[in-house]
C-alpha positions as CSV (number, residue, x, y, z in Angstrom):
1,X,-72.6,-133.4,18.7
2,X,-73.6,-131.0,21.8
3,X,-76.4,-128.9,20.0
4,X,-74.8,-126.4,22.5
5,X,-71.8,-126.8,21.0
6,X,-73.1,-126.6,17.6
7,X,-75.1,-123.5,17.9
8,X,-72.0,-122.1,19.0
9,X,-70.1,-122.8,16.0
10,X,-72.3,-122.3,13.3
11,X,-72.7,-118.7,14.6
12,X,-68.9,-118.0,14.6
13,X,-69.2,-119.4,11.0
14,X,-71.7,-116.8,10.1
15,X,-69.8,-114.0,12.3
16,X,-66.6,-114.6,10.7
17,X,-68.1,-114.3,7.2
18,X,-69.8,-111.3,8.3
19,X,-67.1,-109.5,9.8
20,X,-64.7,-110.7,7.5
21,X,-66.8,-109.1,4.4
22,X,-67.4,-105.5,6.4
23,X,-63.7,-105.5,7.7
24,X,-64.6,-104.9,11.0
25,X,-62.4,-105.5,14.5
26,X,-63.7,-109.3,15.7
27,X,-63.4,-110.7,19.0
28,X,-62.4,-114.7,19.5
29,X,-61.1,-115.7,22.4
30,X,-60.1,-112.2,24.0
31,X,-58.1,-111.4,21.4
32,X,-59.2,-108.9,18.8
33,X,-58.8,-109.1,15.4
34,X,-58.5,-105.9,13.1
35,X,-59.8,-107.2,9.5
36,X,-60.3,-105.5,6.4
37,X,-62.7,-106.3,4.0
38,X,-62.0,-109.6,3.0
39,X,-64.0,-112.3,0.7
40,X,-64.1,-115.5,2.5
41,X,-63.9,-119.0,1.3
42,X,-65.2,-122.1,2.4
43,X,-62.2,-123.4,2.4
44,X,-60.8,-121.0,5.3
45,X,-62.5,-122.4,8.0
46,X,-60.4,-125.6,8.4
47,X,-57.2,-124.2,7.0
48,X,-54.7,-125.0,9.0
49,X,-50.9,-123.8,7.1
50,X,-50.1,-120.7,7.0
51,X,-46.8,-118.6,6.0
52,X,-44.9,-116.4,8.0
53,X,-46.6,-113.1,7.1
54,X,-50.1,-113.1,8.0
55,X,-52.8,-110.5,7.3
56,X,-55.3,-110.1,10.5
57,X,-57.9,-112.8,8.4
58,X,-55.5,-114.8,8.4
59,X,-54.0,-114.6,12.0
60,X,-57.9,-115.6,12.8
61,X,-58.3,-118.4,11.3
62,X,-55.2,-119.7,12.7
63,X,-56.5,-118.4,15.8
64,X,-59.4,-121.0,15.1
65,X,-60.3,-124.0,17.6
66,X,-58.6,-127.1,16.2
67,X,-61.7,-128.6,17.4
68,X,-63.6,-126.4,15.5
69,X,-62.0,-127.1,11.9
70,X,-62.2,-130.7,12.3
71,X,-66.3,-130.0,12.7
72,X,-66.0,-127.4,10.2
73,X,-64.3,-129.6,7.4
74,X,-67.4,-131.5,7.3
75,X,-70.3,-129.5,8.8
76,X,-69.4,-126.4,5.8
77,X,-70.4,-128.7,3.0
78,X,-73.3,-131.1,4.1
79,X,-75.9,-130.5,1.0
80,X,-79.0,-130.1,2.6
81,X,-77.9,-129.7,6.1
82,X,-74.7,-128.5,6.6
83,X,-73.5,-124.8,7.6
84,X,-73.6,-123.1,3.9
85,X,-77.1,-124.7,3.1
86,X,-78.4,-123.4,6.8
87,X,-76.9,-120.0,6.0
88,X,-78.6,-119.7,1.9
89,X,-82.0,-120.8,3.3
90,X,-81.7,-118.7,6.4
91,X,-80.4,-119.6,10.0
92,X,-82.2,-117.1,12.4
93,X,-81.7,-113.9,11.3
94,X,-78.5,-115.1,9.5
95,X,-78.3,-115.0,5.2
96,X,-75.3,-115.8,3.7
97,X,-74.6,-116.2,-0.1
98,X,-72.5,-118.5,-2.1
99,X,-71.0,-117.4,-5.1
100,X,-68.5,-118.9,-7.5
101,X,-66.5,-117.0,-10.2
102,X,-63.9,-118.3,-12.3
103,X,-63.0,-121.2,-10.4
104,X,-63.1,-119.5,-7.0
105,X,-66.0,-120.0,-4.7
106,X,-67.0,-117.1,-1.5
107,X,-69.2,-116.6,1.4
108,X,-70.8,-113.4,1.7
109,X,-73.2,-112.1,3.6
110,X,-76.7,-111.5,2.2
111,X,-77.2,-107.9,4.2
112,X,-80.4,-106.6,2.6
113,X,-82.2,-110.0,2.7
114,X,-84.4,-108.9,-0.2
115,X,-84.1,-108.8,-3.8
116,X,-84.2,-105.9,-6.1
117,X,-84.6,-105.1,-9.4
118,X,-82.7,-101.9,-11.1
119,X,-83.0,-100.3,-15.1
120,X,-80.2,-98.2,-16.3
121,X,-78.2,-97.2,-19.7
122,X,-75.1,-96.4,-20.4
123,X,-74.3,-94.5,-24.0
124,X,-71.5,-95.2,-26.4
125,X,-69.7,-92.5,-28.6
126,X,-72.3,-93.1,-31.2
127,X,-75.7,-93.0,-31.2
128,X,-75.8,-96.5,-29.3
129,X,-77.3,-97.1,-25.6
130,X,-76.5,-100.1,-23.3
131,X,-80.1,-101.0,-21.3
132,X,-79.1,-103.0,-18.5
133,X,-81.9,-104.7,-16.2
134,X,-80.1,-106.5,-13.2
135,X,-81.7,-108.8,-10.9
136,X,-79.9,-107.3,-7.5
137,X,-80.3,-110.5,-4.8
138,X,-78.6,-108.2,-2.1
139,X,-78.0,-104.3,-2.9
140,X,-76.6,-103.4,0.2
141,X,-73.8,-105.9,-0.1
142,X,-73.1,-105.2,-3.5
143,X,-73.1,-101.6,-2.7
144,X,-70.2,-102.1,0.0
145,X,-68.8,-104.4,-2.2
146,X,-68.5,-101.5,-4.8
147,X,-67.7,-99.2,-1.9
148,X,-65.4,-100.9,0.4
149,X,-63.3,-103.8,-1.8
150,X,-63.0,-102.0,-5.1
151,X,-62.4,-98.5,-3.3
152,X,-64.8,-96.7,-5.8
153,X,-65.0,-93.1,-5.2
154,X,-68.6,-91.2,-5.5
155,X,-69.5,-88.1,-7.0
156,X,-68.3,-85.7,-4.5
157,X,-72.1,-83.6,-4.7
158,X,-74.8,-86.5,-4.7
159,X,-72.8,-88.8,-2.9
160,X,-73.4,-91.5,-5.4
161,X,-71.4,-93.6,-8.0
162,X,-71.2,-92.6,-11.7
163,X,-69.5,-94.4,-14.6
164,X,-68.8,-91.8,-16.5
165,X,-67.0,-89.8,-13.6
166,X,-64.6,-92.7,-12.4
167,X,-60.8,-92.4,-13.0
168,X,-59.5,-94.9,-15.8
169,X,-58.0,-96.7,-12.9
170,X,-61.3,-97.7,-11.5
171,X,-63.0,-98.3,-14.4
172,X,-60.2,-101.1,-15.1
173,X,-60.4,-102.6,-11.7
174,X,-63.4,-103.2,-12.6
175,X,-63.5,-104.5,-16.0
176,X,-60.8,-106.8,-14.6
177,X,-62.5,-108.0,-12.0
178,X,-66.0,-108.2,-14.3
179,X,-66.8,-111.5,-13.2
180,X,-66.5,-111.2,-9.7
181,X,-68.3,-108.0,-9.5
182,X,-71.4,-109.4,-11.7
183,X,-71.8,-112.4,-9.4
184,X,-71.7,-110.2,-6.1
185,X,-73.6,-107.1,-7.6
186,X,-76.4,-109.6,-10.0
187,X,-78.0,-113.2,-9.7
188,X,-79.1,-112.3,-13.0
189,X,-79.2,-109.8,-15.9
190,X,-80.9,-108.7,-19.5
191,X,-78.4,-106.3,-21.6
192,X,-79.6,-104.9,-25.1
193,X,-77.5,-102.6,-27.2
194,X,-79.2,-100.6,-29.6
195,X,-79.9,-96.8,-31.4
196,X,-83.3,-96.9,-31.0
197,X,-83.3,-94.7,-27.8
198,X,-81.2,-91.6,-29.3
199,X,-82.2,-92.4,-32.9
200,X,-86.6,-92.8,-32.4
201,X,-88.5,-93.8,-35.5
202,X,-91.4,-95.0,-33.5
203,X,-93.1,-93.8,-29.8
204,X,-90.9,-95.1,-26.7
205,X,-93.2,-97.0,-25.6
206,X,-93.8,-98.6,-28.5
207,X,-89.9,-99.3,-28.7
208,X,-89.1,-100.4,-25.1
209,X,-91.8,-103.4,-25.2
210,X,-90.4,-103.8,-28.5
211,X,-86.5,-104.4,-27.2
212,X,-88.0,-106.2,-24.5
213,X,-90.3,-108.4,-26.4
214,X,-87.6,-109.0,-29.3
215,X,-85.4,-110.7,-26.4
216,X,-87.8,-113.5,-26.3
217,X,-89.9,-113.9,-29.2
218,X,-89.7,-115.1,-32.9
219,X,-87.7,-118.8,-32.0
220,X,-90.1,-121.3,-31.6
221,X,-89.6,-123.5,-34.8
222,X,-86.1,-123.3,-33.8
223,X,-85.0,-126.4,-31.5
224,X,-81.8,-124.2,-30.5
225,X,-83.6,-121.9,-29.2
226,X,-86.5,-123.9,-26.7
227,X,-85.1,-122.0,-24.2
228,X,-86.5,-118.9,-25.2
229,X,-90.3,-119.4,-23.1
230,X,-88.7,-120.5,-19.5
231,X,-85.9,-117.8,-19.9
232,X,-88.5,-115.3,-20.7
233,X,-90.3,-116.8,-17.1
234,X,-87.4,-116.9,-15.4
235,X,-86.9,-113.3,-15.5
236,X,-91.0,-112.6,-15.5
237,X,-90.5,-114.8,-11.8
238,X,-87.6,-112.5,-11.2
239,X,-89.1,-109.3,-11.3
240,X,-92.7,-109.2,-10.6
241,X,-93.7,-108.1,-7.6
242,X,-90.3,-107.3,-6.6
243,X,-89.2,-103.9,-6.2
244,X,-87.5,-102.2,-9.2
245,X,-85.5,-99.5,-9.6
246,X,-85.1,-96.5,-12.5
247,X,-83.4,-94.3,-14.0
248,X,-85.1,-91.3,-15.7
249,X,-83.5,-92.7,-18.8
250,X,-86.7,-93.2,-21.4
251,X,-88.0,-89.6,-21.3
252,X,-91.1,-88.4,-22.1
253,X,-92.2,-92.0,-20.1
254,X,-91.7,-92.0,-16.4
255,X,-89.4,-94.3,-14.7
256,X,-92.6,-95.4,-13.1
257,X,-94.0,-96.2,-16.8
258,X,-91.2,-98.1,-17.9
259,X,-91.1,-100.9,-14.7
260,X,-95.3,-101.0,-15.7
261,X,-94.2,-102.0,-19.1
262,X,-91.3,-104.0,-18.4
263,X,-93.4,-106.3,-16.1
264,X,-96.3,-106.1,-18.3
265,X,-94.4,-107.3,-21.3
266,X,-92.7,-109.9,-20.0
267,X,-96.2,-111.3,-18.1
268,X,-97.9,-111.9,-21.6
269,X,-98.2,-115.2,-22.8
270,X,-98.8,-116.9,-25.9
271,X,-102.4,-116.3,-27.8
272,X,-102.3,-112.5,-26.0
273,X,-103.6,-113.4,-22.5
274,X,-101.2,-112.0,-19.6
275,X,-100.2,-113.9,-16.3
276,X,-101.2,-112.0,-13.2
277,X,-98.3,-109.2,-12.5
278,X,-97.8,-106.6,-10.1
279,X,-95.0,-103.6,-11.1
280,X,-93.9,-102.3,-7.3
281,X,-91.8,-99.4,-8.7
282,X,-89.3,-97.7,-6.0
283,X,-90.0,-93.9,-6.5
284,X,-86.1,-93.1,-5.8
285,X,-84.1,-91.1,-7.9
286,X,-80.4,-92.4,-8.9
287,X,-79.2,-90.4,-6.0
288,X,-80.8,-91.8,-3.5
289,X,-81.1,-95.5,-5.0
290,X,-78.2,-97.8,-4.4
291,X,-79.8,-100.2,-7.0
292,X,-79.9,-97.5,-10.0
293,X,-75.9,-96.7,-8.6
294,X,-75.1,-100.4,-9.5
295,X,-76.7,-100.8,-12.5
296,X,-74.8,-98.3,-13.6
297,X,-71.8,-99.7,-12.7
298,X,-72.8,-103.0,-14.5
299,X,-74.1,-100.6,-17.5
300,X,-70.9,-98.7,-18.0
301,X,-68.7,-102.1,-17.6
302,X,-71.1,-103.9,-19.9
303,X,-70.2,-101.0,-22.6
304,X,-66.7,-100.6,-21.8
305,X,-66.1,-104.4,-22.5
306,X,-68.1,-104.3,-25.6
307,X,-66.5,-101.3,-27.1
308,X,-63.0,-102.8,-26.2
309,X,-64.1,-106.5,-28.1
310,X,-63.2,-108.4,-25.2
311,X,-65.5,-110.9,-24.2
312,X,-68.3,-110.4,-21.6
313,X,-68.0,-114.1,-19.9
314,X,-70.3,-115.3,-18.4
315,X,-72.5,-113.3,-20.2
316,X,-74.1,-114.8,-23.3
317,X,-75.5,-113.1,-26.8
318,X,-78.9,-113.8,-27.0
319,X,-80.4,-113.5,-30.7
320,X,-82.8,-111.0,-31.3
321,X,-86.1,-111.0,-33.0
322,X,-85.5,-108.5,-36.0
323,X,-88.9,-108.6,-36.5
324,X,-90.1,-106.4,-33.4
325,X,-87.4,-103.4,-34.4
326,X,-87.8,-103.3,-38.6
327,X,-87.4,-99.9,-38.7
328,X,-83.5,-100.5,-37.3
329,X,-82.7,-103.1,-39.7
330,X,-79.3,-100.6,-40.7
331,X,-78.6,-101.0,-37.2
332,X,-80.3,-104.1,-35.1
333,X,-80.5,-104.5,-31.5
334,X,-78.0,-106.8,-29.8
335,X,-79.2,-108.8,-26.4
336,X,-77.2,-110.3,-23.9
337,X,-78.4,-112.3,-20.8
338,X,-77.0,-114.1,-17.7
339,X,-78.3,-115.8,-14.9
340,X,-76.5,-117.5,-12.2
């Protein structure tokens, strides 16, 4: 193939998912196209029926070189070379993200190129807290995801979303849509129900590395739960050194403290020794931190579900090591985890 040619073509790819995701005007062949935010699929780019009715996405793609989709139809799905693999990896300054949920697979652009890391709660009628942590690959799409597709209105003072403040409407949207919106917002996530935050029988610091530690420990002799080490690294790899997000939710301990003890707990190893971590906490209050706003999205969803029995898929109950919280053996912490 003309690398000319190529070039050409891959970067339309990457445009069209771009555009496509921000609904903005696009220009192909002096005609422009007025799109609205749309999720793409890899599918699309060598589509070639269409009805009689056609949204301005769809117009484009019909607008599409043939020549083009024939390239396309193989070039998209080549596993180490092709157009989505050049995109994950990085082409140029191009990221791009594949995500599958339900059955359905999208493009999206990765906007932020950088991961994030973001602690929030959400409280249930009782005296019960969700504590979310959500492993955020790309916050700025996930905000506009939040913002633009699901139509989510902000608090009309901060300028931020809230949970708690969203029409019933809303909240359903997005309870409905739960598994799309984890999969654009998260790669992956740590949940843990529990009293111990409004109902303290110890100190909170003794309690967070407790909930934290309780997630992981206490399994070994049980050949169910192997897992249990290289989940515990998997989310150790996923958040140190990365910058993290919280909310002033663990009072009298700072939101600075908490990510210090999160990493901390989560770096030490069998025997008591600790792997080398570094905490990078992001002094931002909720207001001014997109992460923290979609945590608390996740958060409040999380509960909602929970509190309406209906299952969290793909989210999974994780058992928890009643060991580290005797105190709340009336009441014992629940933990739920997901990774991509």
């Amino acid at each position: 193939m003309n690398k000319k040619k190529d070039s050409k073509w891959i970067n339309l790819f990457f445009d069209i998912i771009e555009k496509a995701y921000l609904g903005e005007e696009f220009v192909y062949e002096k005609e422009t196209f007025k799109l609205q935010p749309t999720l793409v699929k890899p599918s699309d780019f060598h589509r070639r029926t269409f009805g009689k009715s056609l949204t301005s996405y769809e117009a484009l793609l019909k607008a599409l070189n043939p020549n083009f989709k024939t390239v396309a139809s193989s070039e998209v799905y080549r596993v180490k070379t092709g157009w989505i693999a050049q995109g994950i990896k990085g082409y140029g300054n191009r990221k791009i993200r594949r995500i599958k949920a339900n059955e359905d697979v999208f493009l999206i652009p990765n906007i932020s190129k950088r991961p994030t890391v973001a602690i929030d709660t959400s409280g249930f009628a009782n005296t019960d807290t969700i504590v979310v942590i959500c492993i955020i690959p790309d916050y700025e799409g996930a905000y506009f995801f939040l913002e633009r597709h699901l139509m989510l209105p902000k608090d009309r003072y901060n300028k931020e979303f809230h949970w708690w403040k969203l029409d019933i409407t809303y909240k359903q949207r997005i309870v409905k849509n739960f598994n799309l919106v984890l999969h654009i917002c998260c790669d992956g996530l740590l949940a843990i129900k529990t009293n111990a935050l409004k109902d303290r029988r110890d100190k909170i610091e003794n309690l967070f590395k407790n909930l934290i530690d309780g997630c992981f420990s206490g399994y070994e002799k049980d050949p169910t739960q192997k897992m249990r080490p290289a989940l515990k690294k998997k989310f150790f790899d996923a958040i140190n050194g990365v910058e993290t997000h919280c909310d002033a939710d663990f009072r009298p301990l700072t939101p600075e403290k908490i990510v210090r003890l999160l990493v901390q707990t989560l770096a030490k190893k069998d025997g008591g020794k600790y792997e080398k971590y570094t905490p990078l906490f992001a002094n931002l209050r909720s207001h001014e931190s997109k992460p923290i706003q979609i945590a608390d999205i996740i958060a409040g969803a999380i509960r909602t579900i929970i509190e309406h029995g209906h299952s969290l898929n793909p989210i999974q109950p994780l058992p928890f090591d009643l060991r580290k919280m005797k105190k709340y053996s009336d009441n014992p912490p629940k933990a739920y985890f997901w990774f991509s």
